[in-house]
C-alpha positions, 0 to 999 in steps of 0.5 A: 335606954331609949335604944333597948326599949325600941329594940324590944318594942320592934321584936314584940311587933314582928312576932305578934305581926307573924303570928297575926299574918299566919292567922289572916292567911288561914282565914283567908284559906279558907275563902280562896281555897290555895296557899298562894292566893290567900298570900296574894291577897295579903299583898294588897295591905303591903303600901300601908306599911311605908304610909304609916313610917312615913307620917308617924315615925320621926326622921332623925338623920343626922341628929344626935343621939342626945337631942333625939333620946336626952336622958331624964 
């Protein structure tokens, strides 16, 4: 149960990331005045993402399916 729920979980967050990430370049558009600068600009957030994995994700190599995700 614990699969389906993270399977739905994680494409509710890349359409909402899309959607957000879409946005923040039309604002940004407008400030830098092209496409590929506002895109540069996003960049800048990319080495947050293997942060936030990194310290608030659990590691679960190796580890069995029961002792991560036990039915209730």
């Amino acid at each position: 149960s614990y699969r389906s729920t993270a399977s739905g979980v994680r494409w509710m967050v890349a359409a909402l990331g899309a959607a957000l990430g879409l946005w923040v370049e039309g604002v940004l558009y407008g400030v830098a005045g092209s496409h590929a600068r506002a895109i540069t600009w996003m960049l800048v957030v990319t080495p947050i993402a293997p942060v936030i994995v990194a310290f608030f994700l659990p590691e679960t190599a190796n580890q069995e399916l029961e002792d991560i995700a036990p039915e209730k």
